[in-house]
C-alpha positions as CSV (number, residue, x, y, z in Angstrom):
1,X,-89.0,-6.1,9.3
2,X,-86.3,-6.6,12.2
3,X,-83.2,-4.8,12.4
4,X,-81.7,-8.6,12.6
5,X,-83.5,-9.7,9.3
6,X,-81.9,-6.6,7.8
7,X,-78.6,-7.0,8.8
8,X,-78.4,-10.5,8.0
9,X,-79.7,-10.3,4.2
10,X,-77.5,-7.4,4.0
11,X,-74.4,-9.0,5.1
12,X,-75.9,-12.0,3.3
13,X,-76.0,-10.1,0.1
14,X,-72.7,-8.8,0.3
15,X,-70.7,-12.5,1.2
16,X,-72.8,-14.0,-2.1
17,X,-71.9,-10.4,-4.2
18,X,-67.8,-10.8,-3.3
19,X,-67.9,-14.3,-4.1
20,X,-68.9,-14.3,-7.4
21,X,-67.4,-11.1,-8.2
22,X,-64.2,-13.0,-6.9
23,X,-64.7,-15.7,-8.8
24,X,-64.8,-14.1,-11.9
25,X,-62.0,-12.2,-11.9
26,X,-60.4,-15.7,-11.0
27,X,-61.8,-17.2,-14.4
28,X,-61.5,-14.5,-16.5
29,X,-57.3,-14.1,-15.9
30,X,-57.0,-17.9,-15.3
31,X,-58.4,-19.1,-18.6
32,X,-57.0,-16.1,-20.8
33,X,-53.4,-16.8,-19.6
34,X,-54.1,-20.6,-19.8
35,X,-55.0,-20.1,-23.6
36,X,-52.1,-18.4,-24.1
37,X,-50.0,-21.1,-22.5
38,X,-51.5,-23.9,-24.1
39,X,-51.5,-22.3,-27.4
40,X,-47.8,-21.5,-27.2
41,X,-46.7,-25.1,-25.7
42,X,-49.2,-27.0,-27.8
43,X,-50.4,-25.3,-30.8
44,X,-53.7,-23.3,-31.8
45,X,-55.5,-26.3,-32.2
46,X,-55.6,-27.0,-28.9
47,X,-55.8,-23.0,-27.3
48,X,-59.8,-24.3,-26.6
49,X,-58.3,-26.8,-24.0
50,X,-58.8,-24.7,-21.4
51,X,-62.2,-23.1,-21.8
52,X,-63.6,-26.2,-22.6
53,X,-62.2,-27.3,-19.2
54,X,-63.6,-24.3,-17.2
55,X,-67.0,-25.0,-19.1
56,X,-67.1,-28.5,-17.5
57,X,-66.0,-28.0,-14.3
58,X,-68.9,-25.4,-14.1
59,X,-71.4,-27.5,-15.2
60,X,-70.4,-30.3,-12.7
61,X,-69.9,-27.8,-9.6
62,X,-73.1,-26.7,-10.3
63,X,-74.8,-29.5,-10.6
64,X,-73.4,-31.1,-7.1
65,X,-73.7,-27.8,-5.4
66,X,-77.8,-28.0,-6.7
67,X,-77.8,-31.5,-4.7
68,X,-75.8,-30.1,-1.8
69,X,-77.6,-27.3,-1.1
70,X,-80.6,-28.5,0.9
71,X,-78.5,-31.1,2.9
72,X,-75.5,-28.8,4.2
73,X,-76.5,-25.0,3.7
74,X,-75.5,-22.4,1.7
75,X,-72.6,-21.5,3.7
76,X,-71.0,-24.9,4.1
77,X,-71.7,-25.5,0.3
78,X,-70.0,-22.5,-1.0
79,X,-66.9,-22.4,1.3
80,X,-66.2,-26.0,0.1
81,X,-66.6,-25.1,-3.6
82,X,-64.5,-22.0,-3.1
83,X,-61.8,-23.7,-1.2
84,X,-61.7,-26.2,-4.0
85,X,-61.7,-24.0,-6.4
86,X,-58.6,-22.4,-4.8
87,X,-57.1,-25.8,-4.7
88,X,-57.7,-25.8,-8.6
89,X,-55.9,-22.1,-8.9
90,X,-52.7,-23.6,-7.0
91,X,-52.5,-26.7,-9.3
92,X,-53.1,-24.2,-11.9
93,X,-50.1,-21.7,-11.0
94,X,-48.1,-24.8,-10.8
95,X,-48.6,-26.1,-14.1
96,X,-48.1,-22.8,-15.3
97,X,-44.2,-22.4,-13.5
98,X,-44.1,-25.8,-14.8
99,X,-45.4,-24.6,-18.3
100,X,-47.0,-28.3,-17.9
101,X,-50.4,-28.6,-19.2
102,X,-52.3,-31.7,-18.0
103,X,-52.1,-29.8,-14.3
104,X,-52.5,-26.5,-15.9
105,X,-56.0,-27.9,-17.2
106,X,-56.4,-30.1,-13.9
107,X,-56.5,-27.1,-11.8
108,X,-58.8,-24.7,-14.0
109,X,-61.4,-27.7,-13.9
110,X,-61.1,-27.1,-9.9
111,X,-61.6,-23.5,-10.3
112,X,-64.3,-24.4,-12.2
113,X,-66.2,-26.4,-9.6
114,X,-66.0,-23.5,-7.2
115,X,-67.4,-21.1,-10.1
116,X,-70.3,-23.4,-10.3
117,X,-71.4,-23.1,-6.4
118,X,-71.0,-19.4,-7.4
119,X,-73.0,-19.0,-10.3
120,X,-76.0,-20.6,-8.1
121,X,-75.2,-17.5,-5.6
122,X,-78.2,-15.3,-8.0
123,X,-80.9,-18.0,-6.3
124,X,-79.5,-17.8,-2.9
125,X,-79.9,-14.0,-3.2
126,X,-83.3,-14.3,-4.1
127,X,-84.5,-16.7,-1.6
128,X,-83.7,-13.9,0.7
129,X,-86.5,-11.4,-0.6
130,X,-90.0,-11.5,-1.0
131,X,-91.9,-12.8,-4.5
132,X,-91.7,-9.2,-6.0
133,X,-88.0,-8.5,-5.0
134,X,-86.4,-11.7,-5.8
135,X,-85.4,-10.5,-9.6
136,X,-83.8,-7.3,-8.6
137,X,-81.7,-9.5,-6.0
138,X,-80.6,-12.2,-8.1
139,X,-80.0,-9.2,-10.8
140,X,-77.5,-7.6,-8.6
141,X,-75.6,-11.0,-8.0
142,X,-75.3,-11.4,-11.8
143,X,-74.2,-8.2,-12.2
144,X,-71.0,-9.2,-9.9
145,X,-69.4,-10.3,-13.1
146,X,-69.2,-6.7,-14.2
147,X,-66.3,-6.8,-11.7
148,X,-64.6,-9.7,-13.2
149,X,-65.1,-8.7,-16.5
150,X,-63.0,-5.7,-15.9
151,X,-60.8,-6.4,-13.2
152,X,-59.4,-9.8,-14.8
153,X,-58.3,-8.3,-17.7
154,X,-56.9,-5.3,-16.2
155,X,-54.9,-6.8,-13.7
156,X,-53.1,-9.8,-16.1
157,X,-50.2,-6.9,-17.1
158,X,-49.5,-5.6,-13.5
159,X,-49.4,-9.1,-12.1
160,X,-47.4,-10.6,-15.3
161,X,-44.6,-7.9,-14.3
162,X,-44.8,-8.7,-10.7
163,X,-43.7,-12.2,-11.3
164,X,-41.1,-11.9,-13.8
165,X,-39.3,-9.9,-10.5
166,X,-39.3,-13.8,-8.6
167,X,-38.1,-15.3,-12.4
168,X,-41.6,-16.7,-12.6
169,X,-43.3,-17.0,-16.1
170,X,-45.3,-13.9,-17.1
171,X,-48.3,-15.4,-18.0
172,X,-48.0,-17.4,-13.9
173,X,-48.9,-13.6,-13.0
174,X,-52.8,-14.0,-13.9
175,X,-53.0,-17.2,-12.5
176,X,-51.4,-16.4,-8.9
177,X,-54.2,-13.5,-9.1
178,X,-56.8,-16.3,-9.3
179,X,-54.9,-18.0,-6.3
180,X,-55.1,-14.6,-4.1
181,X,-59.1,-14.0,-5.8
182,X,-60.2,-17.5,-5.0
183,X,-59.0,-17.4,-1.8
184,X,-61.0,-14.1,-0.8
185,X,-64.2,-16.0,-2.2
186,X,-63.7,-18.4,0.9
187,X,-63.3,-15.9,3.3
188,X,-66.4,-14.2,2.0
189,X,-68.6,-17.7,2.0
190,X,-67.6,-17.7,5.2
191,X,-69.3,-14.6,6.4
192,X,-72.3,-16.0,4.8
193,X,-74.9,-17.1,8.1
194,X,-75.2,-20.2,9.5
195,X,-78.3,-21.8,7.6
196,X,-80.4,-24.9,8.7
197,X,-80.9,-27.2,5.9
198,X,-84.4,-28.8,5.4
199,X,-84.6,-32.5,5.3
200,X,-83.8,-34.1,2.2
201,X,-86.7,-35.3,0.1
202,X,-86.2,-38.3,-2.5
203,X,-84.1,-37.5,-5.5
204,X,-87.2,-38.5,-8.0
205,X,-89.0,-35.7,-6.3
206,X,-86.4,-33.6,-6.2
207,X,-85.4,-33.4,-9.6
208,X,-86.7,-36.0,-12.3
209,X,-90.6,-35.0,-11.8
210,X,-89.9,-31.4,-11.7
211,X,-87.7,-30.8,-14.3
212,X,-90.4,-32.3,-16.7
213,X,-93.0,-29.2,-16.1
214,X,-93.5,-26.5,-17.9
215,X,-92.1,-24.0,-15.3
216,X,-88.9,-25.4,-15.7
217,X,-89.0,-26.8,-19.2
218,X,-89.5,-23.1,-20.9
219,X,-86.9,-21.6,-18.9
220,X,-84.3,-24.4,-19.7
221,X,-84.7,-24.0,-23.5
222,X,-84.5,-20.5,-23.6
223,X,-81.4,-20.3,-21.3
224,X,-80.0,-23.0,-23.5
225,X,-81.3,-21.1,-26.5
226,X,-79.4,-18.0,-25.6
227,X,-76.5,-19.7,-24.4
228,X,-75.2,-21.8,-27.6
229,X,-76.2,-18.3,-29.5
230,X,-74.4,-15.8,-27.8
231,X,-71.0,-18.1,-26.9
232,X,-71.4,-19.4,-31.0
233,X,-70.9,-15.6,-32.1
234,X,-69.3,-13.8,-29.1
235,X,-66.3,-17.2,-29.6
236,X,-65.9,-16.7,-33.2
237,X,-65.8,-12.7,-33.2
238,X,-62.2,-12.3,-32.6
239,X,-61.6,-14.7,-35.7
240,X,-63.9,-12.9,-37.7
241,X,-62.0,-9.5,-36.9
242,X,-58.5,-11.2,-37.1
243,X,-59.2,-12.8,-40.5
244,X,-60.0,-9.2,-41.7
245,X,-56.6,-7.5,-40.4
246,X,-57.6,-6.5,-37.3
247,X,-55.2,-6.1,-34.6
248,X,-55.7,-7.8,-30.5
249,X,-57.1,-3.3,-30.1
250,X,-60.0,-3.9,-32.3
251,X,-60.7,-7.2,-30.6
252,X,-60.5,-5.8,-27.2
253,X,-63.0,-2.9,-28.0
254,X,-65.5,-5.1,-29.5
255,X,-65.3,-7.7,-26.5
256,X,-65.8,-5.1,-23.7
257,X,-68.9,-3.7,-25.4
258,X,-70.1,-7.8,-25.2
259,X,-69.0,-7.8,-21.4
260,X,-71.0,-4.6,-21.2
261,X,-74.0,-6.2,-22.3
262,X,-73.1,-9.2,-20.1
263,X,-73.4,-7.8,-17.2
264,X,-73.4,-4.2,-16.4
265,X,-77.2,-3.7,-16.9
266,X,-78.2,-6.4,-15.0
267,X,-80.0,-4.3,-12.0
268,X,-82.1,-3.6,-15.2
269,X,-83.0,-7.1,-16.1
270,X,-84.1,-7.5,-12.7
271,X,-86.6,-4.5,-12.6
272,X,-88.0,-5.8,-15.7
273,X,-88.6,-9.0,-14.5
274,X,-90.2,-7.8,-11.4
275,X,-92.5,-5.2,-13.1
276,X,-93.6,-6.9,-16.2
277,X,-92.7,-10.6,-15.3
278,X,-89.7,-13.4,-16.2
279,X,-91.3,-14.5,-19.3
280,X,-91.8,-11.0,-20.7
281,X,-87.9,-10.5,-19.7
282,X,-87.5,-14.2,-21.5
283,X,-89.1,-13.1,-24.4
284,X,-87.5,-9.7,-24.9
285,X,-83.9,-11.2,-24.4
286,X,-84.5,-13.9,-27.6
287,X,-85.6,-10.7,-29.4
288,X,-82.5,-8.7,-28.9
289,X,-80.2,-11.9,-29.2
290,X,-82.3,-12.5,-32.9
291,X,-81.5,-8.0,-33.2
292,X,-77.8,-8.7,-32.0
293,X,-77.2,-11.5,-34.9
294,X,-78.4,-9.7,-37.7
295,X,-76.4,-6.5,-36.9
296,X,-73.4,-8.8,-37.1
297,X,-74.7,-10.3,-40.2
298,X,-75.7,-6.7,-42.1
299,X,-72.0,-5.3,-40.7
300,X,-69.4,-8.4,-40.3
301,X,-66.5,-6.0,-40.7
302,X,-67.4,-3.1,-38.9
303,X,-65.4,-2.9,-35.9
304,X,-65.7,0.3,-34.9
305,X,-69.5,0.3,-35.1
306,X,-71.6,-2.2,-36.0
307,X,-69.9,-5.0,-34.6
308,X,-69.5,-3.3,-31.0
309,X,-72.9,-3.0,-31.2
310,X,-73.9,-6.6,-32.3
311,X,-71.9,-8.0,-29.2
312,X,-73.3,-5.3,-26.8
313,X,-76.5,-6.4,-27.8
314,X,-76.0,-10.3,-28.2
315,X,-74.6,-9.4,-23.9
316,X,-77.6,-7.7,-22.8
317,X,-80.1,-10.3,-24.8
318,X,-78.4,-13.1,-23.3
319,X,-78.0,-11.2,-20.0
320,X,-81.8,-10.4,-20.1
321,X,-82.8,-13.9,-20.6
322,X,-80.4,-15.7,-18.2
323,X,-82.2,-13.2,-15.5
324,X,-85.4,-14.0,-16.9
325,X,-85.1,-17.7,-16.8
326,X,-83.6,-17.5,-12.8
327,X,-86.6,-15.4,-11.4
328,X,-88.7,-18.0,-13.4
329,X,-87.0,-20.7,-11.5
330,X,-86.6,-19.3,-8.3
331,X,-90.5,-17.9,-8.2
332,X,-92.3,-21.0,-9.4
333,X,-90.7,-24.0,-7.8
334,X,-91.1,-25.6,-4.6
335,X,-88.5,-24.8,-1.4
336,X,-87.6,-28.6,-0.9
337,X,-87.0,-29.1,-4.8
338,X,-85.7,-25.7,-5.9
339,X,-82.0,-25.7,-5.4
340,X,-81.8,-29.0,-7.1
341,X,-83.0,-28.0,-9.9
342,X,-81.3,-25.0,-10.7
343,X,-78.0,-27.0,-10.4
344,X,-79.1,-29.2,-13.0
345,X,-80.7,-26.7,-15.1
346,X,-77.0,-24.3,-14.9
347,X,-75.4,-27.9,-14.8
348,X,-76.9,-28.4,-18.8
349,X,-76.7,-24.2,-19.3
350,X,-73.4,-24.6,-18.8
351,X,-72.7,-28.0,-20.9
352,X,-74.0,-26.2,-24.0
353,X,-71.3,-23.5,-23.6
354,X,-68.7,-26.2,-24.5
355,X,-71.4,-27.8,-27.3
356,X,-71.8,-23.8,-28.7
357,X,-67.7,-23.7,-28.4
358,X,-66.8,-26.5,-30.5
359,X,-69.8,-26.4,-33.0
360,X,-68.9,-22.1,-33.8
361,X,-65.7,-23.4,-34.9
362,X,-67.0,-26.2,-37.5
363,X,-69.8,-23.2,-38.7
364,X,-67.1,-20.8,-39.2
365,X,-64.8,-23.3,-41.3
366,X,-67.7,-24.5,-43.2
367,X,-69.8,-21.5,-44.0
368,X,-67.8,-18.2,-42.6
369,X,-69.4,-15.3,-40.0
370,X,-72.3,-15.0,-42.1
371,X,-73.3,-19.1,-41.4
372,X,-72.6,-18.8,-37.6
373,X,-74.7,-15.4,-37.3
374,X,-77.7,-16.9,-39.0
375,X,-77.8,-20.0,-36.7
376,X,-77.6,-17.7,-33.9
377,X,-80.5,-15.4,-35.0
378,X,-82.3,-19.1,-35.6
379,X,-81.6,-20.3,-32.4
380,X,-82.5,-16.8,-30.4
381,X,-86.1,-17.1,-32.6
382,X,-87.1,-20.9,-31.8
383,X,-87.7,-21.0,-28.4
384,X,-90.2,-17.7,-29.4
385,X,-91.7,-19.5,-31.8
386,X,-92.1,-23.3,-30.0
387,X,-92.9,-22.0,-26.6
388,X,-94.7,-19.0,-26.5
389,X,-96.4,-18.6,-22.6
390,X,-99.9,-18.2,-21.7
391,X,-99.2,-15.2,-20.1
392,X,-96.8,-12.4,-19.3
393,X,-96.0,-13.8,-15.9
């Protein structure tokens, strides 16, 4: 391999790592403050607003970035989607001096978009390595939210103090963070090479016969699978804890041990999936989800131990399938049909986010923890039980 190929996937590697790491920690501190915000201008009813809008906005951006992909590049893609995005994060600060929510929700939307491009960065890692390499790559790209995870909440006090020196709103302090983070993901898009884009095929080949195989079909449900699983429990944990005298301490303990799982033992996922193959990964990631749900069913109040360890695990199973399902999808499809169909397969990922969202919330009203843990341990074991795989590859 050339000293040129080299340098370029590094470099490569590093413009798609910063972006999404970027990215995140623009989510992360954008929709936390914006629940706050919304919650204190609107009510708690409405405190969802904002993640429902970040959900969307995903889903769409990576949907359209899918599409984009093979006409304009990977470079030209993601600086768009990242410079929209930071468009989004200025409408955003300004509904938030404004403490106006319609742009305050506008703008996170925006952001959104941009996250979308990013979250497709995992395949655009892979594509740079050989067959047996691609789920350690995409694995380290995923693991780029570690960085959000930890760096948006930390930085939301330092930055709410820095504003309230200008006479800005305290809670404007995260959000001019995603302003500064989004636009760092542009300049790192734009490091990114200059790619050639093949010709565009017919959208009937690109996406509607494809998407209807098997090699897409049992990834799909089983990211779906995990999805409305782990966001049904992970979104009604801090309720559970709440309604049981637990303080914002205990709720910030047991969500970092989720984030954990999330993402810092994604290099992991990746080497499993490369040894032992992305259904095997699939597979093992529904069993820990179903493991992660019953802990939180056997110990519901246990903050200091069992319930730190039900989110850790419900992160890493849902961690170990989402890596899973991309090596599946970036190994087994076609160049001229493959980016299009991972935008529409994160495009309806994504969409069940805000389905999981809203549904946790009806569960937990209607039947308590216990209801919303068992239909997560159901949902984690169907796709094990409806699509097992011929084979460990």
């Amino acid at each position: 391999m050339g000293t040129s190929t080299v340098t370029g996937r590094t470099r490569s590697m590093g413009a798609l790592f910063a972006g999404v790491a970027l990215l995140n920690t623009a989510m992360v501190g954008l929709t936390t403050a914006a629940t706050l915000i919304v919650a204190a201008g609107s009510g708690a009813a409405w405190s969802g607003l904002p993640s429902v809008a970040s959900v969307l906005g995903t889903a769409g951006g990576a949907l359209a970035a899918g599409l984009l992909l093979p006409v304009h590049g990977s470079r030209r893609v993601l600086v768009t989607g990242y410079g929209v995005a930071a468009a989004g994060a200025l409408v955003a600060f300004a509904g938030a001096l404004a403490t106006s929510i319609v742009p305050l929700l506008l703008g996170i939307l925006l952001v959104g978009v941009g996250n979308g491009g990013a979250q497709l960065s995992r395949y655009l890692a892979a594509d740079l390595y050989p067959q047996e390499r691609r789920g350690r790559a995409l694995a380290t790209v995923v693991w780029a939210g570690t960085v959000g995870a930890l760096a948006g909440p930390a930085l939301m006090a330092p930055a709410a103090h820095v504003v309230t020196g200008f006479g800005w709103p305290p809670l404007s302090g995260p959000i001019a963070i995603a302003v500064l983070a989004t636009a760092g993901a542009v300049a790192a898009a734009a490091v990114l090479p200059r790619d050639i884009p093949p010709p565009r095929p017919p959208v009937t080949a690109a996406v509607r016969g494809p998407v209807r195989s098997p090699a897409v079909v049992r990834p799909l449900a089983t990211m779906v699978a995990a999805q409305l699983a782990m966001v049904a429990v992970m979104t009604m944990t801090p309720l559970q804890l709440q309604s049981h005298g637990h303080g914002l301490d205990a709720v910030g303990w047991v969500l970092s041990a989720h984030m954990i799982g999330m993402f810092a033992l994604a290099p992991l996922s990746g080497r499993i999936a490369d040894r032992w193959g992305p259904a095997v990964t699939v597979n093992a990631g529904l069993g820990v989800l179903a493991l992660a749900t019953a802990t939180a069913l056997a110990a519901p109040t246990a903050h200091t131990s069992g319930l730190p360890v039900a989110l850790f695990l419900l992160g890493y199973g849902w961690n170990l399938v989402f890596v899973g399902g991309s090596a599946q999808l970036s190994r087994d499809l076609a160049p001229e049909t493959r980016s299009r169909v991972q935008g529409t397969v994160d495009a309806v990922v994504w969409s069940a986010s805000a389905l999981a969202g809203l549904g946790s919330g009806a569960l937990f009203a209607g039947g308590g923890y216990a209801l919303v843990a068992v239909v997560g341990g159901v949902l984690a074991l169907l796709p094990l039980a409806l699509l097992v795989p011929r084979n460990g590859r």
